[in-house]
C-alpha positions as CSV (number, residue, x, y, z in Angstrom):
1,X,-64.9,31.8,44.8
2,X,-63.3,28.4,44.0
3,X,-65.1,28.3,41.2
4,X,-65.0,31.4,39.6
5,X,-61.1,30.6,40.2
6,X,-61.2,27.7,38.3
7,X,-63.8,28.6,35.5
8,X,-61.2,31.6,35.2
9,X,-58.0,29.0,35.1
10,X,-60.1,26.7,32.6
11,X,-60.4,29.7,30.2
12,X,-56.5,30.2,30.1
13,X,-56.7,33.1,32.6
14,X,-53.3,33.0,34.9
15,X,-55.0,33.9,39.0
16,X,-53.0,36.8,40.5
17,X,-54.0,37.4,44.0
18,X,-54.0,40.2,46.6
19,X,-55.2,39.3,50.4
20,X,-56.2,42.4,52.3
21,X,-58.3,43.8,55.6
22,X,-59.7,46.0,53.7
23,X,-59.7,49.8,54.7
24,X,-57.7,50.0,50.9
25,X,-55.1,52.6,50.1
26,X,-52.6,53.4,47.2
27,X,-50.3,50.7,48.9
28,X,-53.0,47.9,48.1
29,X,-53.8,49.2,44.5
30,X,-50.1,48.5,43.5
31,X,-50.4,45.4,44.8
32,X,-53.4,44.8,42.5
33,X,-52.1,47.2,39.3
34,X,-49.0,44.2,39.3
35,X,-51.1,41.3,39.4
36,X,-53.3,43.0,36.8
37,X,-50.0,43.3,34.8
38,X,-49.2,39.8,35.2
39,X,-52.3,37.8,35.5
40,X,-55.5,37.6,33.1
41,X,-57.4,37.5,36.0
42,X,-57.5,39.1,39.5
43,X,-58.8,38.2,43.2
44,X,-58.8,40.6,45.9
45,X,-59.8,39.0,49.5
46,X,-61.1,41.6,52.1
47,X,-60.9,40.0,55.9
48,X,-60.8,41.6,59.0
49,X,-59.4,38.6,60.3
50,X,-59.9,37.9,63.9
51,X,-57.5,35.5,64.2
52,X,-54.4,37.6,63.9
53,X,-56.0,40.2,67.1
54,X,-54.8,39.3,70.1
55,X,-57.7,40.0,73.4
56,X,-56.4,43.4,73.8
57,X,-56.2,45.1,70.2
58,X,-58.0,46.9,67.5
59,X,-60.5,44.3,66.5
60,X,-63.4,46.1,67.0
61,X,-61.5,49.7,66.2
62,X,-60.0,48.2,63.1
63,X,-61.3,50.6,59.9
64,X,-63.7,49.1,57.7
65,X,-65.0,51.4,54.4
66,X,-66.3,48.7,52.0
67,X,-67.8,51.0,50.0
68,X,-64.5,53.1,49.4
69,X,-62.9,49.5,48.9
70,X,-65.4,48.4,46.0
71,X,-64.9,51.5,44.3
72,X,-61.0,51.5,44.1
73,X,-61.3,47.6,43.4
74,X,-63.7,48.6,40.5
75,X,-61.4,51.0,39.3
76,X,-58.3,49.2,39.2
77,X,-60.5,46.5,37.4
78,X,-60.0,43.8,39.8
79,X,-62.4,41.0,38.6
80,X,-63.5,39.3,42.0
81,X,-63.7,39.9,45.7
82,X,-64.0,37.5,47.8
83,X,-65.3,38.8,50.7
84,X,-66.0,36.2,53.4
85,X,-67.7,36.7,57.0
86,X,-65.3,35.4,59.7
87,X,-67.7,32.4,61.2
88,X,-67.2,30.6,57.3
89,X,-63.8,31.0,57.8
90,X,-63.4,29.7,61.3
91,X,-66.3,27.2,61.7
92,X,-66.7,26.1,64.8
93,X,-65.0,24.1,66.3
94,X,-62.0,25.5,65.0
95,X,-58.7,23.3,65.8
96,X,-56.6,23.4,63.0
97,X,-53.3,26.4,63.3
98,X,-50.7,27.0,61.1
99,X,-47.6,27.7,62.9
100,X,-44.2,29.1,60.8
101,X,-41.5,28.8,63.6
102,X,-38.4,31.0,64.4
103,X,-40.0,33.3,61.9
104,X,-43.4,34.2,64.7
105,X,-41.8,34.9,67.6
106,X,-39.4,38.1,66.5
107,X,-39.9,41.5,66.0
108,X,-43.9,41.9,65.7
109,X,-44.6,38.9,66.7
110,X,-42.5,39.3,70.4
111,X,-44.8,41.6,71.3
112,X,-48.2,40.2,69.5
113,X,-48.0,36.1,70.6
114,X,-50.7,34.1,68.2
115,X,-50.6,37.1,66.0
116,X,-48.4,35.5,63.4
117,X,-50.3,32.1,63.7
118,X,-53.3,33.5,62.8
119,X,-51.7,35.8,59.5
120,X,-50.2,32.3,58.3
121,X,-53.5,30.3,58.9
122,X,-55.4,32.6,57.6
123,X,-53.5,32.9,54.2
124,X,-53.6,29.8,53.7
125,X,-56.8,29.2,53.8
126,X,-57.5,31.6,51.2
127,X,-54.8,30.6,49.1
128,X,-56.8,27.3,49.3
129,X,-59.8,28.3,48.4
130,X,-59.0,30.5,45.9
131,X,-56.2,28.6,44.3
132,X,-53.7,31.8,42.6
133,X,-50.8,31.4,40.9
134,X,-49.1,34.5,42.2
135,X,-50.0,35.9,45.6
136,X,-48.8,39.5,46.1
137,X,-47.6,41.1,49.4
138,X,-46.4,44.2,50.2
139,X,-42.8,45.3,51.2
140,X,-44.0,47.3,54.5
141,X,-45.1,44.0,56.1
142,X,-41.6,42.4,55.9
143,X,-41.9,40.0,58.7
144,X,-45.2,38.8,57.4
145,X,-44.4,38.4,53.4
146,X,-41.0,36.5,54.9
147,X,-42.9,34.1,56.9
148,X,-45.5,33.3,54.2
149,X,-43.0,32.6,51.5
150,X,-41.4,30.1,54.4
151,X,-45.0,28.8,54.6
152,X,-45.4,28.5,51.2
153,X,-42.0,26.8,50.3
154,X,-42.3,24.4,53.5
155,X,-45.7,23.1,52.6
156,X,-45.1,22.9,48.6
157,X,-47.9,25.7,47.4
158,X,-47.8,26.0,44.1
159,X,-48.9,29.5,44.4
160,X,-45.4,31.7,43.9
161,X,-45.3,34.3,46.8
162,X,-44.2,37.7,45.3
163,X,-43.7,40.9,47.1
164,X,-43.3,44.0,46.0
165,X,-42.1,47.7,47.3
166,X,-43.5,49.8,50.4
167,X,-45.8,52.8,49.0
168,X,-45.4,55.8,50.9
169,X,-46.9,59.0,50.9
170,X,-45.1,62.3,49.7
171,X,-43.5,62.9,53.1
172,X,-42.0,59.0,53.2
173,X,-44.8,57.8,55.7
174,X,-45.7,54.4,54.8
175,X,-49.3,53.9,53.8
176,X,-51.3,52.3,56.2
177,X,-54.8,51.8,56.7
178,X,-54.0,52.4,60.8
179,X,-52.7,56.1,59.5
180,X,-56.2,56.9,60.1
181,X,-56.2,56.9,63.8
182,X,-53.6,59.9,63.7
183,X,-54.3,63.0,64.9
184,X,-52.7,65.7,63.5
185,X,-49.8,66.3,65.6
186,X,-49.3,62.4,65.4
187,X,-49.6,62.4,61.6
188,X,-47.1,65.6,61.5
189,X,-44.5,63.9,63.9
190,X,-45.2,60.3,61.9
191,X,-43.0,61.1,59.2
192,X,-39.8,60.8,61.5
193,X,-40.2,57.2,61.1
194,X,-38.7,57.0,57.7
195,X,-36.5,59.7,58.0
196,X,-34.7,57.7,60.9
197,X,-34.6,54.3,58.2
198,X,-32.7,57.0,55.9
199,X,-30.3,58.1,58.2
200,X,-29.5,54.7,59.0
201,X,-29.4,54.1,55.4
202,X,-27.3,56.8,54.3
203,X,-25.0,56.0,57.2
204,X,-24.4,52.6,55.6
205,X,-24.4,53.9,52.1
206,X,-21.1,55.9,53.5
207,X,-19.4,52.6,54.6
208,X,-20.6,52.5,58.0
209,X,-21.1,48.8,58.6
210,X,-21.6,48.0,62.5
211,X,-25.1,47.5,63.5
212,X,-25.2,49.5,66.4
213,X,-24.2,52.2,64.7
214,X,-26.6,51.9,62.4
215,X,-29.1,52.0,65.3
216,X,-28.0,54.4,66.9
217,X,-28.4,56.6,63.6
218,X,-32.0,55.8,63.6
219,X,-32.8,55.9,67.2
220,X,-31.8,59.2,67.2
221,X,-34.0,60.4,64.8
222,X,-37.2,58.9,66.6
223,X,-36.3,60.1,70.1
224,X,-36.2,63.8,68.5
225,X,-40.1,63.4,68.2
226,X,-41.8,63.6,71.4
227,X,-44.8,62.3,70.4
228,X,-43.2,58.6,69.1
229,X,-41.6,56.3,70.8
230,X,-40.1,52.7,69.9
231,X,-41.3,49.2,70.3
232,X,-38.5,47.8,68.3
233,X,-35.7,48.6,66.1
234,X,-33.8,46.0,64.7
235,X,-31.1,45.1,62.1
236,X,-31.8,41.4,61.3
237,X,-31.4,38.9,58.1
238,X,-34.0,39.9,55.7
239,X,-35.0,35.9,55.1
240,X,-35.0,34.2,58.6
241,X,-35.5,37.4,60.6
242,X,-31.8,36.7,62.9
243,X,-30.4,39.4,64.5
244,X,-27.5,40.9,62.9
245,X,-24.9,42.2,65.9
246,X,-21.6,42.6,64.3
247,X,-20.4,44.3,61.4
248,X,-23.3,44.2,58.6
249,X,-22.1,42.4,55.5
250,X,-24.7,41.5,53.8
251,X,-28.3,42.4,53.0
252,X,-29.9,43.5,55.9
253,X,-33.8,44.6,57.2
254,X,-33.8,47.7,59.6
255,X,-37.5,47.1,60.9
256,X,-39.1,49.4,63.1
257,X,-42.1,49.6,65.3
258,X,-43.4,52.7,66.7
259,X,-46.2,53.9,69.0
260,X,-47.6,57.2,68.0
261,X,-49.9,58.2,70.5
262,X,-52.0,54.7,70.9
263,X,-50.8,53.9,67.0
264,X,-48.4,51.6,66.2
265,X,-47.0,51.7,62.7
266,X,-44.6,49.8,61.1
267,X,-41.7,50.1,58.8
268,X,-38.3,49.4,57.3
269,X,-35.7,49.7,54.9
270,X,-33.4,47.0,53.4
271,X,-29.4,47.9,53.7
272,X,-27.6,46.5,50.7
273,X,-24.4,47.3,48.5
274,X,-24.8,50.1,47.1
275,X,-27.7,51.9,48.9
C-alpha cells in the first residue's frame, strides 16, 4: 500500500483518504466522491478492527459484504483498497496504544472503555502506512473525527483531518452500516432520533438558549417511542467534548446514543447562530 502511495505522490497525485469497517453505504461514498474531488488519487481502507470491540460487542455480528463494498468502491472510482487482515495489523506481541485523553472517556467512550484507544491507534496506523494528505471523516461520528484531529495536531501529522456532513436517509435516519440489525418496527421507530436533534434545534433557533431545555426538547421526543431508549444525550463543546450546563452561547454538539432494540445508533446535530 505504501508504495502504491508513494508511486502515486511521485507522479504528482495529491492522496485523499477514507478509513472504513466496511459494510459501505451512501454515507461512505461521500466521503470518497470529496476526496475524489480533491485528490488525484484515492485510498479506501476496509478494517473490521478488533481493537476498538470491547469483550462484550458486535465483533463477530459486525456486517461484512466485501463484495457489495468493491462494487461501490469501483463505481465511485476509488483507485486502491487497502484491505488488511487484523493479525498484520496487530502483530504479536502488540504493546504499543494510542491514547487521546479527556477526549476517550465522554459520551461513547463512558460507556465503551478502550474503545476510543483502539479507533485512535488504529488510524494511525493507517495513516502511517498509507501516508494521505487529506483523511476524510464523517460528521455522524463526532466524537471520533474530534479526537483524531486532536491526535493528528498533537503528534504533528501532516495529513489534514477533514470532516464532512452526516448522510441520512429520506426520513433523517443517519446512515449506518448497524441500520441493518433493525427490524422493522425498530427501523420504523428509528427515525425519532433525528426528529428529537430538530426539536432541540428548532427550539434554539427560536432563542431558547439553556441546555436543559434543550434536552428536555429532545428527550421528549425519544421517550414517545417505546421501542428506543437513551444511553446518552448531551449538549457539550463541539472541540473538547465539555459539557455545556448553562446558557448555550456558543457552538454546541447535541450527541445522542440510543438503543433500539439491541442496536445502538448514534447521532447529533450542531447548535449554532443562526440554525
Amino acid at each position: 500500500m505504501r508504495e502504491h502511495a508513494r508511486a502515486a505522490r511521485g507522479a504528482g497525485h495529491s492522496i485523499g483518504f477514507v478509513p472504513t469497517m466496511g459494510a459501505l453505504h451512501e454515507g461512505h461514498a461521500s466521503l470518497l466522491r470529496r476526496a475524489r474531488r480533491e485528490c488525484g488519487y484515492v485510498v479506501a481502507s476496509i478494517l473490521v478492527n478488533p481493537a476498538q470491540f470491547g469483550p462484550t460487542e458486535d465483533l463477530a455480528a459486525y456486517p461484512r459484504t466485501l463484495d457489495a463494498d468493491i462494487a461501490l468502491l469501483e463505481r465511485i472510482e476509488c483507485d486502491a483498497l487497502f484491505h488488511p487482515d487484523a493479525a498484520a495489523m496487530y502483530p504479536e506481541p502488540y504493546r504499543t496504544w494510542v491514547n487521546v485523553e479527556g477526549l476517550d472517556n465522554v459520551l461513547c467512550g463512558a460507556a465503551r472503555p478502550g474503545h476510543f484507544r483502539g479507533v485512535a491507534t488504529v488510524v494511525l496506523k493507517l495513516i502511517h502506512i498509507v501516508e494521505p494528505d487529506v483523511a476524510w471523516f464523517g460528521q455522524k461520528d463526532a466524537q471520533q473525527a474530534a479526537l483524531i484531529a486532536a491526535m493528528a495536531r498533537d503528534l504533528n501529522l501532516a495529513c489534514r483531518i477533514e470532516r464532512a456532513p452526516t448522510v441520512r436517509e429520506p426520513d433523517g435516519l443517519a446512515m449506518s452500516s448497524r441500520n441493518v440489525f433493525l427490524s422493522t418496527a425498530e427501523r420504523a421507530a428509528a427515525p425519532a432520533i433525528f426528529r428529537a436533534l430538530q426539536s432541540a434545534q428548532q427550539a434554539h433557533a427560536g432563542g431558547e438558549r439553556a441546555a436543559e431545555m434543550l434536552l428536555d426538547r429532545a428527550r421528549g421526543v425519544i421517550a414517545a417511542e417505546p421501542l428506543l431508549s437513551i444511553d446518552y444525550l448531551e449538549l457539550v463543546d463541539p472541540d473538547d467534548l465539555t459539557a455545556l450546563n448553562g446558557p448555550v452561547t456558543g457552538r454546541a454538539l447535541l450527541a445522542v446514543a440510543v438503543r433500539v432494540g439491541s442496536t445502538r445508533l448514534i447521532d447529533n446535530i450542531v447548535l449554532q447562530a443562526g440554525n
